[in-house]
C-alpha positions as CSV (number, residue, x, y, z in Angstrom):
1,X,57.0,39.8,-8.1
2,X,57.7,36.5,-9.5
3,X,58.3,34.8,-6.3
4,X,55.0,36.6,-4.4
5,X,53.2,35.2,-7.7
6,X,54.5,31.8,-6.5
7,X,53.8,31.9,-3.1
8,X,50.0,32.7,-3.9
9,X,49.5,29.9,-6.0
10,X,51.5,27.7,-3.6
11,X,49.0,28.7,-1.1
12,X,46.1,28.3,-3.5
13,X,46.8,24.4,-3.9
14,X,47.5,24.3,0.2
15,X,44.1,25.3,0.0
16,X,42.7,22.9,-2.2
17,X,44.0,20.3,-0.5
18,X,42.7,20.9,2.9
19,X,39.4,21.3,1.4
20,X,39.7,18.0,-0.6
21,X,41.2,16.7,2.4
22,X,37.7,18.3,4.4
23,X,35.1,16.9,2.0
24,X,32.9,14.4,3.4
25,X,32.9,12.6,-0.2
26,X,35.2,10.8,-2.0
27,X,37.5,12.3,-4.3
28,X,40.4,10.6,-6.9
29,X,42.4,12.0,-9.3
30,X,43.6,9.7,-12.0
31,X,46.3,10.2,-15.1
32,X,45.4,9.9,-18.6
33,X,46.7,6.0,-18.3
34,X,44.2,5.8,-15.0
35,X,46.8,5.4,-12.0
36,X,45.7,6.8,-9.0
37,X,47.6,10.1,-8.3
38,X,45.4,11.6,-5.5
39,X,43.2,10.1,-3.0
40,X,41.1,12.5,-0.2
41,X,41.0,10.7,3.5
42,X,37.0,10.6,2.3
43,X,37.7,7.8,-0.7
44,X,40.0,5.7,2.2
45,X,37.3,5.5,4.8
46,X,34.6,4.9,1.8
47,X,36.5,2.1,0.3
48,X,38.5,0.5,3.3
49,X,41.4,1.1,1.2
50,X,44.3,3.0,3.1
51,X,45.4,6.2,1.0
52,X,49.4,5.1,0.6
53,X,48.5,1.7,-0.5
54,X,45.8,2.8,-3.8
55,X,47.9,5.7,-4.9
56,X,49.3,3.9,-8.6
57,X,46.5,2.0,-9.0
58,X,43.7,1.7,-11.1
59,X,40.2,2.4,-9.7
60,X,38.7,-0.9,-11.5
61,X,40.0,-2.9,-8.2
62,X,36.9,-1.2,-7.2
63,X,34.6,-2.9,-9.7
64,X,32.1,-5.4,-8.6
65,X,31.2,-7.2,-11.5
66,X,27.9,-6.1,-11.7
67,X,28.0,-3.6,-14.4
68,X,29.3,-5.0,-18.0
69,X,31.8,-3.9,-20.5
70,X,29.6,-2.3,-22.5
71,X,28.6,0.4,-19.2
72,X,32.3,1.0,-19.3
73,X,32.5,1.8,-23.0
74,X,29.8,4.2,-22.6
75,X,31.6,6.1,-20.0
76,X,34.9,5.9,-21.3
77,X,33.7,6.9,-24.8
78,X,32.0,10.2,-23.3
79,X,35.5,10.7,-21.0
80,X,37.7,10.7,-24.0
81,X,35.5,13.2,-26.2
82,X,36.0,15.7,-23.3
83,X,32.9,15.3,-22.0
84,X,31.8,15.3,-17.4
85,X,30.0,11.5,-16.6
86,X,27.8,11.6,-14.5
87,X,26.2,8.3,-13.5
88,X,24.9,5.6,-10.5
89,X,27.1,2.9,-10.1
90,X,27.8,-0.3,-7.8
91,X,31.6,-0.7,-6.4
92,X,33.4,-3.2,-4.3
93,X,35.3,-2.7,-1.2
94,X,38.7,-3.5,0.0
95,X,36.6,-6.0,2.5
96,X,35.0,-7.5,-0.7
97,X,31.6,-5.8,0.3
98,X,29.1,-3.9,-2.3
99,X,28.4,-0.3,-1.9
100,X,26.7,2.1,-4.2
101,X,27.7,5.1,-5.6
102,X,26.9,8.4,-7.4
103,X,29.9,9.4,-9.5
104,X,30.8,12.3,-11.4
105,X,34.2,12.1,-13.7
106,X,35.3,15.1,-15.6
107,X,38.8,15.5,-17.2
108,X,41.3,17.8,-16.1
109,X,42.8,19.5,-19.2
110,X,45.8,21.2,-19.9
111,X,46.0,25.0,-21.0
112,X,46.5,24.0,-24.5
113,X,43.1,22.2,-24.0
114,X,44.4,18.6,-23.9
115,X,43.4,15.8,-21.4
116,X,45.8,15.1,-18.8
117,X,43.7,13.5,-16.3
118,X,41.0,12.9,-15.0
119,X,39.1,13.8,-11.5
120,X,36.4,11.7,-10.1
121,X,34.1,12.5,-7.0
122,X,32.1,9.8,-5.3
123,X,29.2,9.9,-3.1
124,X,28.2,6.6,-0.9
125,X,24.4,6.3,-1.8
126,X,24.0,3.1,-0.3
127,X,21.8,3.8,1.9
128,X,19.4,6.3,-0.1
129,X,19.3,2.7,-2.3
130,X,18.6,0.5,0.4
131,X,15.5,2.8,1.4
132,X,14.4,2.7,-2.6
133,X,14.8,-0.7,-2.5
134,X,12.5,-1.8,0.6
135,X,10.2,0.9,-0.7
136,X,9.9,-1.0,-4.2
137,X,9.6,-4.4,-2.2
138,X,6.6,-2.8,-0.1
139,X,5.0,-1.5,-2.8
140,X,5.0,-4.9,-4.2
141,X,3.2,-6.7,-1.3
142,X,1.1,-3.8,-1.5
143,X,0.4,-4.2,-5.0
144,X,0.0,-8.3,-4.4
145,X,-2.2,-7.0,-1.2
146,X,-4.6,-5.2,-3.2
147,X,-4.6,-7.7,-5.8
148,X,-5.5,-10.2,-4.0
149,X,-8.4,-8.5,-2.2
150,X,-10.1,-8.0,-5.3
151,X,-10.5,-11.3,-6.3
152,X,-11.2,-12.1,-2.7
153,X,-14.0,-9.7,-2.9
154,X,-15.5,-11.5,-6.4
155,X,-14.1,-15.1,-5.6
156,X,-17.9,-16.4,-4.2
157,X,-20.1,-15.0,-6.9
158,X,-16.9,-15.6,-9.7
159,X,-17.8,-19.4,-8.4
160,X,-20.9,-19.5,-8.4
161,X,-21.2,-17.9,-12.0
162,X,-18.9,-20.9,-13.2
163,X,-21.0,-23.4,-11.6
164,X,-24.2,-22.5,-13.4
165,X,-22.7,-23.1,-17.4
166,X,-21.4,-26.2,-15.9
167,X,-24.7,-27.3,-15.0
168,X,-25.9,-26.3,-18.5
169,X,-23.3,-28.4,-20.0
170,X,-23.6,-31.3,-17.4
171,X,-27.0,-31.6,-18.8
172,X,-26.6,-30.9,-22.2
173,X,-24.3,-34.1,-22.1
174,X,-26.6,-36.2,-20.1
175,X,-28.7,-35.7,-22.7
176,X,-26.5,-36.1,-25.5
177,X,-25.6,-39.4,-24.3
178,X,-29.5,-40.9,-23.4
179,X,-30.1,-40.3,-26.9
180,X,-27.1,-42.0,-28.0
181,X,-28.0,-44.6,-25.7
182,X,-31.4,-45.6,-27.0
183,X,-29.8,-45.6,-30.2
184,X,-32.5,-42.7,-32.0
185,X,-30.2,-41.7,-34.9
186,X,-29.7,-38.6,-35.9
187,X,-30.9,-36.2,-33.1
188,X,-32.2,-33.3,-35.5
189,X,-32.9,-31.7,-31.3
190,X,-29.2,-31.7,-30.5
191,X,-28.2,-28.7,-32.2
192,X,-29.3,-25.8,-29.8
193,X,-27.7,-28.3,-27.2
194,X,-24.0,-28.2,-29.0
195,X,-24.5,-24.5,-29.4
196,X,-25.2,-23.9,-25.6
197,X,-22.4,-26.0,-24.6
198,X,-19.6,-24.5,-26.8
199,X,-21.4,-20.6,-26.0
200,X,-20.8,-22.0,-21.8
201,X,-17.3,-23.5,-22.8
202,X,-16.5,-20.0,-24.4
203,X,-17.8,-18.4,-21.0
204,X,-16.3,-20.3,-18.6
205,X,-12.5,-19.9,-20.7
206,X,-12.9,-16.3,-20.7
207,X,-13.7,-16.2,-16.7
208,X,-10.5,-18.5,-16.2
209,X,-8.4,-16.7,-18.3
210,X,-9.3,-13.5,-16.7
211,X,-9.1,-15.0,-13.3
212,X,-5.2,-16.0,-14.5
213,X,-5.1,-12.5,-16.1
214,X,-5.8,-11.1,-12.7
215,X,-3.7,-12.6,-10.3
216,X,-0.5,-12.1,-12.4
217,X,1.7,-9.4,-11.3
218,X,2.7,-8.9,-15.3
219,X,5.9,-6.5,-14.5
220,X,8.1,-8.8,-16.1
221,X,5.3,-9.7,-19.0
222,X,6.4,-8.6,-22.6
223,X,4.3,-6.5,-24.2
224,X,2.4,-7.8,-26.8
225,X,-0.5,-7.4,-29.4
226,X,-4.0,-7.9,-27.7
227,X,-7.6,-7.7,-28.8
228,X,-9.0,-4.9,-27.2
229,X,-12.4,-7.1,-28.0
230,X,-10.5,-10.0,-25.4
231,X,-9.3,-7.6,-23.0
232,X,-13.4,-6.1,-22.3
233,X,-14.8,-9.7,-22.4
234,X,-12.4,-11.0,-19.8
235,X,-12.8,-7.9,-17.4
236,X,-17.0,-8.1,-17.6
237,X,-17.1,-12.0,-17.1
238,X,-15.2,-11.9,-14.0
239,X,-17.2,-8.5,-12.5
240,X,-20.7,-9.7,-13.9
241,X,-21.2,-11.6,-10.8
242,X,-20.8,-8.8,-8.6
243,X,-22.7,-6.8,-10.6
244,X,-25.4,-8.8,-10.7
245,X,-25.4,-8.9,-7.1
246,X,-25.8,-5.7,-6.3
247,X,-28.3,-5.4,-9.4
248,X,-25.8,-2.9,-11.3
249,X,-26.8,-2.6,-15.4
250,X,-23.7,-3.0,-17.0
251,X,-23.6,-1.4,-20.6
252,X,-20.4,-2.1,-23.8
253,X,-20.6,-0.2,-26.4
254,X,-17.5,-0.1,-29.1
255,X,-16.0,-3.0,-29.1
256,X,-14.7,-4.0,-32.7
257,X,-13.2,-7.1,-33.0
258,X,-10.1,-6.0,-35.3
259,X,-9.2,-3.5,-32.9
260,X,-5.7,-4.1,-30.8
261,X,-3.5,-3.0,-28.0
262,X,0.2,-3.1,-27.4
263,X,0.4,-3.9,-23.8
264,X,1.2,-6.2,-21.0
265,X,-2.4,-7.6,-20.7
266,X,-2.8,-8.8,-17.3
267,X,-1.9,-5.2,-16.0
268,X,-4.4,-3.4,-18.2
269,X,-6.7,-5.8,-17.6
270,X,-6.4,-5.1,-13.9
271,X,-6.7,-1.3,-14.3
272,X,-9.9,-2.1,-16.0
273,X,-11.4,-3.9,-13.2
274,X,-10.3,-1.5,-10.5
275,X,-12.8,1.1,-12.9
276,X,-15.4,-1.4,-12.8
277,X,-15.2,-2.6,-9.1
278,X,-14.9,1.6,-7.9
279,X,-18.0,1.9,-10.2
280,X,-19.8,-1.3,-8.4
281,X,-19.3,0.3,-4.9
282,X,-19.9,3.9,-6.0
283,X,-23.1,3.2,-7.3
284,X,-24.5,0.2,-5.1
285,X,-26.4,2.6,-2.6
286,X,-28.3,4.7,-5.6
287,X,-31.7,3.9,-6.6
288,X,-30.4,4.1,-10.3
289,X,-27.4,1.5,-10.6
290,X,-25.6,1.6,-14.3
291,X,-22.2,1.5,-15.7
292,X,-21.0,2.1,-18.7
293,X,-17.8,0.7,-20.4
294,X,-16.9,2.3,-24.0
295,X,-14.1,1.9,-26.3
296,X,-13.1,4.6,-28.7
297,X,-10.2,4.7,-30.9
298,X,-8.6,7.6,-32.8
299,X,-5.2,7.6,-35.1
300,X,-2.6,6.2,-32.8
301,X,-4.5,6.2,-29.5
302,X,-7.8,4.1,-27.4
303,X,-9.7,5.6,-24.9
304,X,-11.5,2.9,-22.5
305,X,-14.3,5.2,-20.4
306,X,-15.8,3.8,-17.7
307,X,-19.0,5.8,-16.9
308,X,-21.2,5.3,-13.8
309,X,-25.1,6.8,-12.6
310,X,-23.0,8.3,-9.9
311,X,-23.2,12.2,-10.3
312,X,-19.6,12.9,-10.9
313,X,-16.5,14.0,-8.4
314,X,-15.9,17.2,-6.5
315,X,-12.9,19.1,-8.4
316,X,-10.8,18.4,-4.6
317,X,-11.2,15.0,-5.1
318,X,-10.6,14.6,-8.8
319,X,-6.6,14.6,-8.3
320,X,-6.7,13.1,-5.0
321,X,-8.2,10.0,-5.8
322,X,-4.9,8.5,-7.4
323,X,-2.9,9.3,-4.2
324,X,-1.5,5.9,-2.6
325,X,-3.5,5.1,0.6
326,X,-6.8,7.6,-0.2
327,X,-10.0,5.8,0.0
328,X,-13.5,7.1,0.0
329,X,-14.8,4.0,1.1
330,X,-15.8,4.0,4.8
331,X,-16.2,-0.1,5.5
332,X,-13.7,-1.3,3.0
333,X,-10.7,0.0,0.5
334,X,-7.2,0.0,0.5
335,X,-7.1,3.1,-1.1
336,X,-4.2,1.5,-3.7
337,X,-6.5,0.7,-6.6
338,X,-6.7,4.0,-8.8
339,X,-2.7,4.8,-7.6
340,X,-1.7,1.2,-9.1
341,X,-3.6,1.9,-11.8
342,X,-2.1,5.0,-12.6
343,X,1.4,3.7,-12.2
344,X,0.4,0.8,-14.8
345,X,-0.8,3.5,-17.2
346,X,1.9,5.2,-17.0
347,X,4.4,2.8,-17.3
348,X,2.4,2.2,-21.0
349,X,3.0,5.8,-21.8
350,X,-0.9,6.5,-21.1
351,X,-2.7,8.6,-19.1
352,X,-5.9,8.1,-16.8
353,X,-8.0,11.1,-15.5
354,X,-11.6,11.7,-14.4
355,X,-13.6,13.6,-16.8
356,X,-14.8,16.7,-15.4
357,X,-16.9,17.7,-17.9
358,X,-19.4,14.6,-17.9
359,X,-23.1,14.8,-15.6
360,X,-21.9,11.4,-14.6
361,X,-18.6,9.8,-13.0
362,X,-16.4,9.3,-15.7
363,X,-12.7,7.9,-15.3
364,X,-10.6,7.9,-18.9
365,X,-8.2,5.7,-19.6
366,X,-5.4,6.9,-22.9
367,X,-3.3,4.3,-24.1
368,X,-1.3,4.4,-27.3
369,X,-1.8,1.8,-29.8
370,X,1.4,0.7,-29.9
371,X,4.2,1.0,-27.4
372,X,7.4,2.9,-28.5
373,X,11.1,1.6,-27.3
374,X,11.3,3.6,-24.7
375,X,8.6,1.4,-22.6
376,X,9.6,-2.0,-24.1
377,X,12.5,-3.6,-22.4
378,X,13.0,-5.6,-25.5
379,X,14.4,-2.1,-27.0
């Protein structure tokens, strides 16, 4: 009985390793001090590393130097409390190359329940990475793309708006200066003139700094403490001109100045002009052209709404709006402006929707007032 008893479970590890042997991904067993006792054929052609000649040593000759101590603390903390690690990680090839892997580790345990090693599968994901990768880089120039047609789309009237303050201050000085120069004293006139010029200076900043605001891509941009006040001003001076082009209303309401914003500002202040430039075009062709930009803040949230005369969104289009690529505009769109809009909101924990229950077209952008650790890269 004994000996059939051996015989099966002889046969049952014959098994094993012919499967292990079979798998298409990598798979090393390690002792408790981390020498290699078992390679599959898999691990030798993932690694370039011949199965005789890693058997004894220790997987870090496949580290690449990419990920630091503290990575391997984290893993070797949740090994040695018994617990499977599951994780993505970058490793190095016997021909020096990088590869990436996905890589579970569990310990093997004894029947008195202590560790005695440790068995590791690895799966090459290199190229599933490669493929997020180029999709992230297009995405970008996408991103850039759309970006930069915007401000293409605004860049004559923008000009043109920054020329006429600069005329008002041009001859505000001109005539600041012929008073001085016939030597009149005091000019009790030249008050209204100082105003006007540091009202146009004020203008033409916030169209700059919007314009700067605007062509930033702002991933990389800590998050910081803005004046929702700033954020408004800096999005309607760079769309007035458009809007007055087209002969658009355009109407604030809420706007306290003590009011602010956790967030990277040159991305919210993008998603802000997307709502306002998809308002300009929605309503250009109607005979009643308005848009509506309020602020409304409750406990630990702000709500921007941007409302237009347009008479609101069939339900099939409601969602489909914020897909990448989908346009309704027949001469002109990317169709990228309410997706990257959507990705920036919710990479600020926020949400953006269009409200159904309004007469009107009504997108709503939720922010929270203040960003927890989980979106600041600073926590």
């Amino acid at each position: 009985m004994e000996v059939h008893q051996c015989s099966e479970e002889a046969n049952g590890y014959l098994g094993l390793a012919s499967a292990l042997e079979a798998a298409g991904e990598a798979v090393v067993i390690t002792d408790t001090h981390g020498r290699i006792q078992y390679a599959n054929a898999a691990f030798a052609r993932q690694t370039g590393y011949p199965v005789q000649e890693i058997l004894g040593q220790n997987p870090r000759i496949l580290k690449s130097g990419v990920h630091d101590d503290a990575f391997y603390r984290r893993m070797w903390d949740a090994l040695l409390q018994g617990e499977v690690w599951r994780g993505e990680l970058i490793n190095k090839r016997k021909d020096g190359s990088f590869y990436d892997v996905a890589q579970t580790i569990a310990p093997v345990k004894s029947a008195q329940g202590g560790i005695v090693g440790y068995v590791s599968v690895k799966r090459d994901i290199s190229e599933r990475k490669r493929a997020e990768r180029t999709i992230a880089e297009q995405q970008a120039r996408l991103l850039e793309s759309a970006r930069l047609a915007t401000l293409g789309l605004m860049a004559g009237n923008i000009a043109h708006e920054i020329h006429n303050p600069l005329a008002v201050i041009n001859g505000s000085v001109e005539l600041l200066m012929e008073v001085q120069r016939r030597k009149q004293g005091p000019c009790e006139d030249c008050t209204p003139h100082f105003e006007m010029i540091t009202r146009n200076v004020g203008r033409i900043e916030r169209i700059v700094r919007g314009l700067k605001n605007l062509a930033r891509e702002g991933d990389d941009d800590p998050f910081s403490d803005v004046p929702v006040q700033r954020l408004i001003e800096e999005a309607v001076e760079i769309c007035r001109p458009h809007l007055l082009t087209l002969k658009i209303e355009l109407q604030t309401a809420g706007l306290p100045p003590e009011l602010f914003l956790q967030c990277r500002e040159s991305q919210v202040a993008q998603v802000l002009l997307n709502l306002l430039s998809n308002a300009a075009d929605a309503v250009a062709a109607l005979p009643e052209r308005w848009i509506r930009l309020e602020v409304h803040a409750e406990d630990d949230w702000i709500e921007f709404a941007v409302t237009d005369s347009g008479s609101g969104l069939p339900d099939a289009l409601r969602e489909a709006i914020f897909e990448p690529f989908y346009t309704t505009k027949t001469l002109r769109g990317t169709g990228l402006g309410l997706s990257i809009s959507k990705s920036i909101i919710e990479g600020h924990q926020g949400r953006i929707w269009v409200d159904p229950g309004h007469p009107n077209t009504r997108f709503v952008v939720r922010l929270p007032k203040r960003q927890s650790c989980r979106a600041r890269a600073a926590c």
